[in-house]
C-alpha positions in Angstrom: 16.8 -1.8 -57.9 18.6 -3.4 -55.2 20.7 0.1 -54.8 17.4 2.0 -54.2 16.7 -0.8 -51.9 19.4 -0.2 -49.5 18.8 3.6 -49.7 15.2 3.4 -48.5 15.4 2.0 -45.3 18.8 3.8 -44.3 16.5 7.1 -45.3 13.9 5.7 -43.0 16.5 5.0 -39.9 17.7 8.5 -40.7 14.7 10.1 -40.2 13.9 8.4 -36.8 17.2 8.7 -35.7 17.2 12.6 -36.0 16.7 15.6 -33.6 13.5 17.1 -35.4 12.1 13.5 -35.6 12.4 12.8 -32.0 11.1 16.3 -31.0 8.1 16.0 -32.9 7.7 12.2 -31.1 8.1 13.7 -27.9 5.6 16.4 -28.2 3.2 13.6 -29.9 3.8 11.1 -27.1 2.9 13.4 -24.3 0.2 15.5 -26.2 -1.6 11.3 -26.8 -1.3 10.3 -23.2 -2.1 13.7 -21.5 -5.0 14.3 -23.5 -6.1 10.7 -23.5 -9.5 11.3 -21.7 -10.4 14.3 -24.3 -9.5 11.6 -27.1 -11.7 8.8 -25.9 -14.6 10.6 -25.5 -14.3 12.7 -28.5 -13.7 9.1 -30.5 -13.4 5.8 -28.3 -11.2 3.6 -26.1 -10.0 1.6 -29.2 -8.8 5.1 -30.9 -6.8 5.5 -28.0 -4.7 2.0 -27.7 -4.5 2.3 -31.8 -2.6 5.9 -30.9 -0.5 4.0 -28.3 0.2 1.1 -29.7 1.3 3.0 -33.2 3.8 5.3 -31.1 5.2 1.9 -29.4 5.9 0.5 -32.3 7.4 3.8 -33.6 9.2 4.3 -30.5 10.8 0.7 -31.6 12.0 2.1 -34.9 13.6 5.0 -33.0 15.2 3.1 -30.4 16.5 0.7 -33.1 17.6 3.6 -35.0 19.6 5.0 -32.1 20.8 1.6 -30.9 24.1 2.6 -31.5 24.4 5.4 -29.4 22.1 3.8 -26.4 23.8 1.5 -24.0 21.6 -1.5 -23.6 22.7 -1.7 -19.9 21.4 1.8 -19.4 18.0 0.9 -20.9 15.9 0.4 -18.3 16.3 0.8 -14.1 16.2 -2.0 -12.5 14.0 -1.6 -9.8 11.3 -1.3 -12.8 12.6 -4.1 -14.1 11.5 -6.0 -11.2 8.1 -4.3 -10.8 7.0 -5.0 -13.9 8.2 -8.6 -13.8 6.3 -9.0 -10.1 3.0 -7.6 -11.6 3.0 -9.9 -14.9 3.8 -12.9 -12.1 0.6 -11.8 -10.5 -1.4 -13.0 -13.9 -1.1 -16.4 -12.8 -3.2 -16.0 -9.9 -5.5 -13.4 -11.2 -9.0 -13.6 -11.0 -9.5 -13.1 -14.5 -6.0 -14.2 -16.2 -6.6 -12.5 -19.8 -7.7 -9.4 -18.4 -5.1 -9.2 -16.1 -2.4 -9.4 -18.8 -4.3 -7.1 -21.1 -3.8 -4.8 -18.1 -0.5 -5.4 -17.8 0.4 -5.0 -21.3 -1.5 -1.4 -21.1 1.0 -0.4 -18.0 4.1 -1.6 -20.1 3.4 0.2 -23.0 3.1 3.2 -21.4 6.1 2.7 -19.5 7.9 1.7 -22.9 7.2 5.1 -24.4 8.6 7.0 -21.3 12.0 4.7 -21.8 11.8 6.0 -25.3 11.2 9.8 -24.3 13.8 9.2 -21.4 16.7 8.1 -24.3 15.6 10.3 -27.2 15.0 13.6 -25.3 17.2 15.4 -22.5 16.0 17.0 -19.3 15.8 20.3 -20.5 14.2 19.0 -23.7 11.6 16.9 -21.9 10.7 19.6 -20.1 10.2 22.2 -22.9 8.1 19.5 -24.5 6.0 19.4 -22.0 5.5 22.8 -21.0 4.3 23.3 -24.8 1.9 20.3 -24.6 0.8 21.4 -21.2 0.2 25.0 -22.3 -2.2 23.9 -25.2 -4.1 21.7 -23.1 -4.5 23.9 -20.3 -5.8 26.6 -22.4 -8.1 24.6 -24.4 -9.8 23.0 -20.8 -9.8 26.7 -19.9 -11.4 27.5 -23.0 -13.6 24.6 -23.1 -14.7 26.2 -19.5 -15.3 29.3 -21.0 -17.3 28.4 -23.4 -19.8 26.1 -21.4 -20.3 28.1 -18.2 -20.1 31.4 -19.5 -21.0 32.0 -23.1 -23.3 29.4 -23.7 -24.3 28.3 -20.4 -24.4 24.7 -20.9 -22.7 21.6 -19.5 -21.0 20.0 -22.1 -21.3 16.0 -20.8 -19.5 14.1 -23.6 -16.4 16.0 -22.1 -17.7 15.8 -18.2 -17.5 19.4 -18.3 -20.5 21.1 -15.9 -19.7 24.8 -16.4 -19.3 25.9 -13.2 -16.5 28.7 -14.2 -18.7 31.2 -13.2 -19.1 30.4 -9.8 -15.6 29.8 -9.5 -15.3 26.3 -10.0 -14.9 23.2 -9.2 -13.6 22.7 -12.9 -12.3 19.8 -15.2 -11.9 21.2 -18.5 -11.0 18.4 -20.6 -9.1 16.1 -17.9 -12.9 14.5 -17.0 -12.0 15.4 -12.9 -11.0 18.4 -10.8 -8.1 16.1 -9.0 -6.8 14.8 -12.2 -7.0 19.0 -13.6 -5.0 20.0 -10.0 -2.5 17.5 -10.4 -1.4 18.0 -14.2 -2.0 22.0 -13.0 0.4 21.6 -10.4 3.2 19.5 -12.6 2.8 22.3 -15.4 3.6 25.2 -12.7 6.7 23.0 -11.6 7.2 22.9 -15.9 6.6 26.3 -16.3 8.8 28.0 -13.3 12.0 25.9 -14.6 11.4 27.2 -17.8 11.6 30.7 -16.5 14.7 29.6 -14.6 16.7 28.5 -17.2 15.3 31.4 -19.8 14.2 28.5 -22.6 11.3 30.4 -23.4 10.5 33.9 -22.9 9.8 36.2 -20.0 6.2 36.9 -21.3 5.4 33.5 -22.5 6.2 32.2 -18.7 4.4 34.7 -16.6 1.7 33.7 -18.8 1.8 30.0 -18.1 2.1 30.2 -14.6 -0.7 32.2 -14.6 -2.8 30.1 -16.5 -1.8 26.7 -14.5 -2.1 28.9 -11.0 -5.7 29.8 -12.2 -7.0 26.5 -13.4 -5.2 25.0 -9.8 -7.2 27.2 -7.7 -10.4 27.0 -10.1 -10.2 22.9 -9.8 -11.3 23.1 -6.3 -9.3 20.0 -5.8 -8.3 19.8 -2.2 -5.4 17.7 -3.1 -3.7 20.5 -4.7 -3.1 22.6 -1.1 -1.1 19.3 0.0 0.8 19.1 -3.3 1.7 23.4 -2.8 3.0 22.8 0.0 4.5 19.8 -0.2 6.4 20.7 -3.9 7.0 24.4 -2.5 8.9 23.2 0.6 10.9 20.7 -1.1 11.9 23.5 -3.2 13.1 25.5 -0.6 14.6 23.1 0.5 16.6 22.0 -2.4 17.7 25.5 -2.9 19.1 25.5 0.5 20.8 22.3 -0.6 22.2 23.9 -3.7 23.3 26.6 -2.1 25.4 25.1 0.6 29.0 24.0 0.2 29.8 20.0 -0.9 31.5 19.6 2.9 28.7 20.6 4.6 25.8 19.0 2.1 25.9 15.5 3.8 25.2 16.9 6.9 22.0 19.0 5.5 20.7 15.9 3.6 20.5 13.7 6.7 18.9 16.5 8.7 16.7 17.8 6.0 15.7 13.8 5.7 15.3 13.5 10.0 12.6 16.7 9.5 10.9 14.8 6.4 10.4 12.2 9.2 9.6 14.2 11.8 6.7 16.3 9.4 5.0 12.8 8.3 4.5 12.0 12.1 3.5 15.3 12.8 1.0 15.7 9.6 -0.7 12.0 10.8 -1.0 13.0 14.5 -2.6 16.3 13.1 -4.5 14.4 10.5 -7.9 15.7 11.5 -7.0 19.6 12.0 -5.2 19.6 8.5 -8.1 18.0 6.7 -10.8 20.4 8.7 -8.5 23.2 7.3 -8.4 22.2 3.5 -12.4 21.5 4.1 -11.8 18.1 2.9 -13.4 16.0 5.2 -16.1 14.1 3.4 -13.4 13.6 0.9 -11.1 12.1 3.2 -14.0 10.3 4.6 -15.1 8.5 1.8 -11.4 7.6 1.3 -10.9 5.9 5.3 -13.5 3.9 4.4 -12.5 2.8 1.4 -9.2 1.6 2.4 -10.3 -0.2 5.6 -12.0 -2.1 2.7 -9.2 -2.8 0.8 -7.3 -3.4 4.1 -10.0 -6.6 4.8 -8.7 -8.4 1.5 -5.3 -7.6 1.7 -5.5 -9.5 4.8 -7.0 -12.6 2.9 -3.7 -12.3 0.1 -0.9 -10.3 1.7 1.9 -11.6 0.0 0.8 -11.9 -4.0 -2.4 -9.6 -4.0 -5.3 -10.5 -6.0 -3.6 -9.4 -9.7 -2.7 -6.6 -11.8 -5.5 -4.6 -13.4 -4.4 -1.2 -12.7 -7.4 1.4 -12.8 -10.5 -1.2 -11.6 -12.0 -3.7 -13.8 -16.2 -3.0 -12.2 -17.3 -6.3 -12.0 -14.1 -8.5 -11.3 -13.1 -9.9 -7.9 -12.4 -7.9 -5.1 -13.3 -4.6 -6.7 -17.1 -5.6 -7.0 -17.2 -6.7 -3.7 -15.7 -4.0 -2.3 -17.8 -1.1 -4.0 -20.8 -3.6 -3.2 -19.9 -3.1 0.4 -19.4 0.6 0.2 -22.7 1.7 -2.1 -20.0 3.0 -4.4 -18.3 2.9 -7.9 -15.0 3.5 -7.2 -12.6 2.9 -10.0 -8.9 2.9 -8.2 -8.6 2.6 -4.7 -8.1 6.5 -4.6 -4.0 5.8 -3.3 -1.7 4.0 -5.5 0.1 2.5 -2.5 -3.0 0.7 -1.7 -4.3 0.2 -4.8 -0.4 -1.4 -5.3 -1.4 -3.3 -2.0 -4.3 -4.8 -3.1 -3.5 -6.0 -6.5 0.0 -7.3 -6.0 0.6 -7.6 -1.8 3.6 -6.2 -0.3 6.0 -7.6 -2.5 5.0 -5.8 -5.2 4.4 -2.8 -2.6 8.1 -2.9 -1.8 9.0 -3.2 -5.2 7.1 0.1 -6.1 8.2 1.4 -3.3 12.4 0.8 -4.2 11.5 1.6 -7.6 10.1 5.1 -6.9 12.0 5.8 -3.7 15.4 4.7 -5.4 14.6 7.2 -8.5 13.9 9.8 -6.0 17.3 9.8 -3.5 18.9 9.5 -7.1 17.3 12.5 -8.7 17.4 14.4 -5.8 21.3 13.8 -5.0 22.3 14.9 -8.4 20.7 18.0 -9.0 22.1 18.7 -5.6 25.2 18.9 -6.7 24.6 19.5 -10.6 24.8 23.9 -11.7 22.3 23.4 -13.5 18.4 24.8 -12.0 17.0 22.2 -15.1 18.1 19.0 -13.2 15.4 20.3 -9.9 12.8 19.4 -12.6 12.8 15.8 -11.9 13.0 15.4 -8.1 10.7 18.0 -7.7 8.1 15.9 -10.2 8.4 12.9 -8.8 8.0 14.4 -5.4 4.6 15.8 -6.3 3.5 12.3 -8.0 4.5 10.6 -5.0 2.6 12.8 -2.6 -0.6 13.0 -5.0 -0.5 9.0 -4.5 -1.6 9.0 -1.4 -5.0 10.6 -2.8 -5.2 9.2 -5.5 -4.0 6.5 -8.3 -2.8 8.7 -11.2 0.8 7.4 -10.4 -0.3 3.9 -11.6 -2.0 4.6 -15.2 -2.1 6.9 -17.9 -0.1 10.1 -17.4 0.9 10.1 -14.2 2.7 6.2 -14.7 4.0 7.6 -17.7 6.1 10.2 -15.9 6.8 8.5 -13.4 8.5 5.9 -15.0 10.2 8.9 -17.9 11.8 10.6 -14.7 12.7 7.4 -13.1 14.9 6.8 -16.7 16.3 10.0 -16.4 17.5 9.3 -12.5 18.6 5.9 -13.6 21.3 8.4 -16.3 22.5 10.6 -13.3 25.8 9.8 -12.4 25.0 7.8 -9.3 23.4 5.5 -11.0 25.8 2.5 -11.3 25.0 1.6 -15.2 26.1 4.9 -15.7 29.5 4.3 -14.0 29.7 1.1 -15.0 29.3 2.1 -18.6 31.6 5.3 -18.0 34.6 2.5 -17.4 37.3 2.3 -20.2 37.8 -0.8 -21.1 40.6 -2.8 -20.0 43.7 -3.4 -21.5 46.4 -6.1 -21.5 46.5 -9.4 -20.7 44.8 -10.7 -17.6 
């Protein structure tokens, strides 16, 4: 008995120690939080944190499993370390203190199954997974589309889905909004062309793909997407160029491709009002100024702490009544994760989201700089189009957009200018001191 004892649970660690196990988790992980809106509306809210709350304690058993080949120093960056810390701090002078740490909880489980998916799963890995979930998804919203507005002709509202295919969009299909459809469009083309690069799937399979996330793009309507084209397609160009350039003369490229980043945010906010008449997104960006000059007026009131972490907006807590009382409105994020980070947790937290991400980016970008490799492009070039998409919207704070921010933040926090990584590279010392 007590023989059969041991065996079970060494079978157990086994099997979530192993390759097939963690690919399965991977593909489970990101098919749960990308599909979360389809899965509380199909069932409810409290289906959804049972399905996260399971893979978190899952992901435990797998970390635990592994904790012999994951250095604990390596674990987590830093930078989130300190984010996450500042917004539980801000519970204690939340308006609503339980909520506020229920909030938080939600924001630091998702971030604890992208530290699992960062350790279990490598880049080229995490990027197949997701370019299988992504493909699923995207042809079930397109076939959800299909089906409403062109064979049966009906909106289908316990999915938010209109059926407005046949007049060419805007669409949703099963991501409840045309931004939040643009954006995860526009990450799955990114997914989808690094694929082709490195031949993991095959020729056919990847013209297909980026067909289908070009399509439902275009067909979202969703203004934001022009920015995130342009803004993803010219940091490729421009991390080709780096690639492509030898290591004594990289230095000087970075610091002048890093002058014109400068130079192109001045110029795109002098040009502000041309660029938005161009995309024919100026009743979006409308309803946006006005919303952050409200925000801006209760920032003023709490700077420093901000008024509490609650991530997406809790409708009837203090200041987001107030301020969609002001504005006739029912806004649920502050429609820029900056400012929504602004207005929940001050500029502290603001510069702590801000080293957290920025730090994450320089690192990414750097290495796959100098890395052969086209699969390391994959996370700079992600978190480049979650950063931009924050300035629109919130998706970088919550649900799947947190939830890759944070898993490409791990994988920067691996690269070898990360100093855990060197520190953890050093042999040990020998001798007597």
């Amino acid at each position: 008995m007590t023989s059969t004892a041991h065996r079970e649970p060494g079978r157990l660690a086994a099997v979530l120690a192993s390759a097939a196990f963690a690919r399965a988790y991977t593909s489970v992980v990101l098919g749960a939080i990308f599909g979360s809106y389809a899965i509380e509306r199909l069932t409810s809210h409290i289906t959804y944190i049972t399905i996260v709350v399971g893979l978190c304690v899952i992901g435990a058993g797998v970390l635990g499993a592994r904790r012999e080949e994951i250095s604990l120093i390596r674990l987590v960056p830093t930078t989130l370390v300190v984010f996450l810390g500042w917004t539980l701090s801000s519970v204690f002078w939340s308006t609503d203190r339980g909520l506020s740490f229920t909030s938080w909880i939600s924001t630091a489980g998702i971030a604890f199954l992208a530290i699992v998916l960062g350790h279990v799963r490598d880049t080229l890995q995490t990027a197949r997974a997701l370019g299988d979930v992504l493909r699923v998804l995207l042809s079930v919203s397109l076939g959800i589309e299909i089906l409403s507005g062109v064979l049966l002709d009906m909106p289908f509202r316990f999915l938010g889905v209109r059926g407005d295919i046949a007049q060419l969009g805007p669409i949703q299909g099963i991501f409840g909004t045309r931004n939040l459809l643009g954006f995860v469009a526009v990450l799955a083309l990114i997914t989808f062309l690094i694929e082709y690069r490195t031949q993991s799937v095959r020729v056919g399979t990847s013209v297909a793909s980026v067909a289908l996330a070009g399509s439902l793009a275009a067909l979202s309507d969703s203004p934001t997407v022009l920015v995130l084209a342009v803004g993803v397609g010219a940091a490729t160009g421009a991390l080709a160029l780096v690639r492509h350039t030898s290591a004594s003369g990289r230095t000087t490229l970075q610091w002048a491709l890093a002058v014109l980043v400068v130079l192109s945010i001045i110029v795109g906010y002098v040009a502000r009002h041309p660029i938005i008449a161009f995309i024919n997104a100026g009743q979006d960006f409308s309803l946006r100024v006005d919303l952050w000059n409200a925000i801006v007026d209760f920032v003023r009131a709490r700077p420093v702490q901000g008024w509490g972490w609650f991530g997406p907006w809790v409708a009837d807590e203090l200041p987001f009544n107030v301020i969609n009382f002001r504005l006739d409105s029912t806004h649920a994020t502050a429609l820029n994760a900056y400012f929504d980070v602004l207005l929940q947790v001050g500029w502290v937290g603001l510069l702590a989201f801000g080293a957290f991400a920025g730090v994450a980016l320089v690192r990414s970008w750097l290495d796959a700089g100098e890395r052969h490799s086209v699969v390391y492009a994959w996370t700079p070039l992600m978190l480049i189009a979650i950063l931009i998409d924050a300035f629109f919207e919130s998706f970088a704070l919550a649900g799947l957009g947190w939830l890759m921010l944070v898993l490409c933040a791990v994988r920067a926090g691996q690269s070898s200018r990360a100093w855990r990584e060197r520190l953890d590279r050093r042999p040990p010392s020998s001798g007597l001191l």
